[in-house]
N, C-alpha and C positions, 0 to 999 in steps of 0.2 A: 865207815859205817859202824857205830855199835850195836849189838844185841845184847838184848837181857832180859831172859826167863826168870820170871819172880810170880810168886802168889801174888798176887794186890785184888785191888776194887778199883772201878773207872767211873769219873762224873763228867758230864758235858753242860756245861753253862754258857750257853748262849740264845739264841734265838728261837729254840730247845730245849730240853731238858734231860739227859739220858743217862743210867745208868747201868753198871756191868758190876756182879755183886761176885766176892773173891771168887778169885780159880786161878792157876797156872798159865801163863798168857805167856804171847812172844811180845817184846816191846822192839820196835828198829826203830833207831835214830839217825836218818842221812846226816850225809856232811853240805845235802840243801837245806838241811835245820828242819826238815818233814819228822813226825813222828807219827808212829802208825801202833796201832795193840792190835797181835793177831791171836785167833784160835786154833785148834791144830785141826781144822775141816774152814771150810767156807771158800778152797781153794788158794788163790791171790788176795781176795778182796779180804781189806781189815775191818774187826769189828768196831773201831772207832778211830780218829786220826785228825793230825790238823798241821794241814798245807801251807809249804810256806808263805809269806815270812814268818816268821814266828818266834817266841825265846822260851828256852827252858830253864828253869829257877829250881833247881834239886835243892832242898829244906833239909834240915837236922831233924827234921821229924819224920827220915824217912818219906814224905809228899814230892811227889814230880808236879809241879803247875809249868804247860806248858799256854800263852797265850797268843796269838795273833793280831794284825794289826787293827780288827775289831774291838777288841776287847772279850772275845770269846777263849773258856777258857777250859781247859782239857788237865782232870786234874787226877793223877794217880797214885794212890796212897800202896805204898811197898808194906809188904807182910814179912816176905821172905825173897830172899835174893839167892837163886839156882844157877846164874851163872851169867856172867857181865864181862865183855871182852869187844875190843874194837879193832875194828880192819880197813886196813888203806887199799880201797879197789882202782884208784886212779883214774884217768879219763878214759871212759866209755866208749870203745867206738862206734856204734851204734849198731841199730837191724841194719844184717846184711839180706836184703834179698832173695828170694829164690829163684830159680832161672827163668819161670813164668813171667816172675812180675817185673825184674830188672827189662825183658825179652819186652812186655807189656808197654813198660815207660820209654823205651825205645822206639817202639815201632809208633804209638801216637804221636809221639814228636814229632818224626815224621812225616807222619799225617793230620795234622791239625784239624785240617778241610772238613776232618771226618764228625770235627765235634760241632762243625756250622762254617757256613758259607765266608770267607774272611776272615778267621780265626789265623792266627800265627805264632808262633813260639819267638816266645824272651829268651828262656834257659830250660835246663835239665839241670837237678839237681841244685836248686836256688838256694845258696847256703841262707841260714839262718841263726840264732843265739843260742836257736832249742832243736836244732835240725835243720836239715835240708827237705827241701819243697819239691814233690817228683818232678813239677811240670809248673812252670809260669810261665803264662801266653797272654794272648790280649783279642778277645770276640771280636765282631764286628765293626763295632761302635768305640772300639779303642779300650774297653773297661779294662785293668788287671784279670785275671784269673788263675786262681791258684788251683792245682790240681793231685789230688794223692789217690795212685793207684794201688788197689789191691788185687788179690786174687779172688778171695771171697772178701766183700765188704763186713764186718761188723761194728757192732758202736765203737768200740773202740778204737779203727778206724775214723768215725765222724770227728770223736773227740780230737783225736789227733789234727786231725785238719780244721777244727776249730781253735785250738790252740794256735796254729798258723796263721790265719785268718784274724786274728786278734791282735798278733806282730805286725802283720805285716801293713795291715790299717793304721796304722802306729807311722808307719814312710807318706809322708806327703809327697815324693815322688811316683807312689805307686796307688796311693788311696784314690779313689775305694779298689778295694777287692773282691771280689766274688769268689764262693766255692766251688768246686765239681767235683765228688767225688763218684769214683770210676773202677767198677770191678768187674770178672766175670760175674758173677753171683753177691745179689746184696739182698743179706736177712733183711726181712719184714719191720726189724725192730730198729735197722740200720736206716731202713729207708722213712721211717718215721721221724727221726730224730733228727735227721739232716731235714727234709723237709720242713719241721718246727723253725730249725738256724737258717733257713734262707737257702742252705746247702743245695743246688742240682743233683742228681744221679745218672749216671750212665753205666749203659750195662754191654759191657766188650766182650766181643766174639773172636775170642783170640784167635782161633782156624783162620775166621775172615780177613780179621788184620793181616794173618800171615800171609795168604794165599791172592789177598787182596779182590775179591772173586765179588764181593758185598761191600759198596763204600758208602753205606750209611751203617752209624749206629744209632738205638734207641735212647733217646735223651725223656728222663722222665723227669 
């Protein structure tokens, strides 16, 4: 990964139009070829970026144009350069769980039955390019089903299991797939945006899993 805090201006040319007029920015360059410009507020989120693929073409005139395979183009003119340095973070080994939700994707395994009459598990843990899948099973009717559980659902959640769900329709031994995602608690904003993607929601009563006392869950 590199960083580099510089003065600069940001333009966005594409299907849009945007700009960011000088000021001291973070710039991060993965080694997924992602570049992102951040502010020092806004939390995570950058105020502009563009996803790989993409290339970056640094100029003798000081200009970063980084393009995509659109043709959209991300172009940032350097003022002053406050400090430029690269680091090798290696292979990632991903979120580790926390004992809810590991505890979670175990016990539905388990219990399949619980998400509908005939359901049955493939695997835990379905490796994938970009991750592992908590939970591939198959409903009723034979469909895949890919399942990512959280503790509290948020979009970032959905995303994530949309991004899966996008691979894994990609295997003609497993296409189609369907989603479900599956937390104690799923924000309002979570359960909108899965519902747009086609996304299921269910909402787990981990006591009940546990205790096994309740063997329905709420499939909304």
């Amino acid at each position: 990964m590199r960083l580099v805090i510089a003065r600069c201006s940001v333009d966005y040319a594409g299907r849009l139009t945007a700009h960011l007029p000088s000021a001291p920015r973070l710039i991060l360059v993965k080694a997924d070829g992602s570049v992102s410009v951040h502010a020092d507020d806004r939390a995570y989120k950058p105020l502009n970026w563009m996803s790989p693929p993409c290339t970056l073409k640094e100029g003798e005139d000081s200009i970063w144009t980084v393009v995509n395979k659109a043709g959209e183009k991300l172009i940032i003119t350097m003022e002053e350069v406050l400090h430029d340095s690269s680091h090798e973070l290696g292979v990632d080994p991903g979120l580790i769980k926390d004992g809810v939700e590991a505890h979670l994707q175990e016990l539905l395994a388990d219990r399949m039955e619980t998400l509908g009459e005939g359901w049955s598990l493939i695997r835990r843990e379905y490796p994938t390019a970009i991750g592992p899948v908590d939970i591939l099973g198959r409903d009723a009717e034979g469909t895949t089903i890919a399942i990512e559980i959280k503790r509290r659902g948020e979009i970032d959640g959905v995303e994530q299991l949309t991004r899966y769900l996008e691979l894994l329709n990609r295997d003609p031994h497993l296409a189609p797939v369907k989603g479900v995602f599956a937390a104690q608690e799923i924000k309002p904003q979570a359960r909108v945006l899965a519902t747009d993607r086609g996304i299921d929601c269910v909402a787990l009563d981990y006591d009940a899993l546990r205790g096994i006392e309740d063997d329905k869950l709420r499939l909304f």
